[in-house]
C-alpha positions as CSV (number, residue, x, y, z in Angstrom):
1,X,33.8,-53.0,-24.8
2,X,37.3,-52.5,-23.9
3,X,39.7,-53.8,-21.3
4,X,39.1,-55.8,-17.9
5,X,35.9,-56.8,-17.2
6,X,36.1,-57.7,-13.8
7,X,34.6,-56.8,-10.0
8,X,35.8,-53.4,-10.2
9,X,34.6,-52.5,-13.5
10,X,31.4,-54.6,-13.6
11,X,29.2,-52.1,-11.8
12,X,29.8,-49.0,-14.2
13,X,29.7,-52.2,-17.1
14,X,26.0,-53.4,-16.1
15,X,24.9,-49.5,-15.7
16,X,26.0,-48.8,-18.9
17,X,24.9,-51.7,-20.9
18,X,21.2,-51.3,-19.0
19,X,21.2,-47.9,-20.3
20,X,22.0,-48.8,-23.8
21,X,18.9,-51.4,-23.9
22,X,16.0,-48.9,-22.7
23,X,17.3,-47.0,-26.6
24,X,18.2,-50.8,-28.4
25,X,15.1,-52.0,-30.5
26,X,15.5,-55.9,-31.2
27,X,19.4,-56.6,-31.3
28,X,22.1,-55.3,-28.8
29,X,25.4,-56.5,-30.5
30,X,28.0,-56.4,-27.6
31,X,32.0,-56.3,-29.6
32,X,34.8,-58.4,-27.6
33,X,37.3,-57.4,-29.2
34,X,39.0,-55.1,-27.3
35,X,38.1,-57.3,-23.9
36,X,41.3,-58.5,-22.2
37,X,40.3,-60.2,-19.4
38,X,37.0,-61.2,-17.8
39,X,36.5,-63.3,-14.7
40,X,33.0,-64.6,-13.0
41,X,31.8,-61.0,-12.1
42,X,32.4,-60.1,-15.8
43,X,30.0,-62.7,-16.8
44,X,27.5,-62.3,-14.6
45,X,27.1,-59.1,-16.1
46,X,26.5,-60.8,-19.4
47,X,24.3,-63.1,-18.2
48,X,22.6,-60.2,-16.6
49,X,22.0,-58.3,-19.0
50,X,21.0,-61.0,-21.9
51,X,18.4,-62.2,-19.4
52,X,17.2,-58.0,-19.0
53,X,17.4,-57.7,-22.4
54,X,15.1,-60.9,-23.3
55,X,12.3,-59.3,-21.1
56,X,12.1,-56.6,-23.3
57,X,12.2,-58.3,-26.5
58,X,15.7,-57.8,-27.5
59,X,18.5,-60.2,-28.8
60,X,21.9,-60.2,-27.3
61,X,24.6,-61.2,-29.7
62,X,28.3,-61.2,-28.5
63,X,30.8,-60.2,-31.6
64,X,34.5,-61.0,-32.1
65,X,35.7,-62.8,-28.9
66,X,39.8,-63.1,-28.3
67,X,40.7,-66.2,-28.1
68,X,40.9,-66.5,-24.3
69,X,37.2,-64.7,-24.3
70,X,36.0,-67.8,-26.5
71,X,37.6,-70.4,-24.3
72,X,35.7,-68.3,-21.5
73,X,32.5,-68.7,-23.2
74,X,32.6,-71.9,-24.1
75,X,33.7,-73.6,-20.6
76,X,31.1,-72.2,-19.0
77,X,28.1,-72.9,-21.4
78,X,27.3,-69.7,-22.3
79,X,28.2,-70.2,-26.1
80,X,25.1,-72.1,-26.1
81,X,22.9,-69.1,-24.1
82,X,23.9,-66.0,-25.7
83,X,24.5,-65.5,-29.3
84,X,27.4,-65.2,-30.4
85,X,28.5,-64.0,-34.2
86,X,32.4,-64.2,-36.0
C-alpha cells in the first residue's frame, strides 16, 4: 500500500483489499510502508477488512508502519486488534 489513505482513496482501497481476500488462504499481510497519511476513513477500511477477513478464517497482519502510521495505530487501539509485525 502506497500513498494517502484517506476518503477519496478508501473506496478503490476496500475494493481492492476485498478482492485480494476471496484468493488469500489464512494470512493477508497488509505493508505500511509506503503509506503517508491515513485519516479515520483510512482506518475504517482496516478495521473493515480485518473484521471481513476474520469471517473467512483469515489473519490480518499490518507490516512496517512509518512512524506517524504507528502513532496512528496505537492512539486509537488498534495495535491491540490487528496484528501487527516489525
Amino acid at each position: 500500500m502506497s500513498g494517502e489513505i484517506d476518503i477519496f482513496t478508501s473506496p478503490a482501497l476496500r475494493e481492492d483489499l476485498l478482492g485480494v481476500l476471496r484468493y488469500s488462504r489464512s494470512l493477508l499481510i497488509l505493508d505500511l510502508s509506503g503509506v503517508a497519511a491515513c485519516n479515520a476513513c483510512g482506518l475504517g477500511v482496516l478495521v473493515g477488512v480485518q473484521r471481513r477477513a476474520k469471517t473467512m478464517g483469515i489473519t490480518v497482519v499490518l507490516t512496517a508502519p512509518r512512524p506517524y502510521m504507528s502513532r496512528l495505530l496505537h492512539s486509537t487501539g488498534l495495535d491491540r486488534s490487528i496484528s501487527m509485525m516489525a
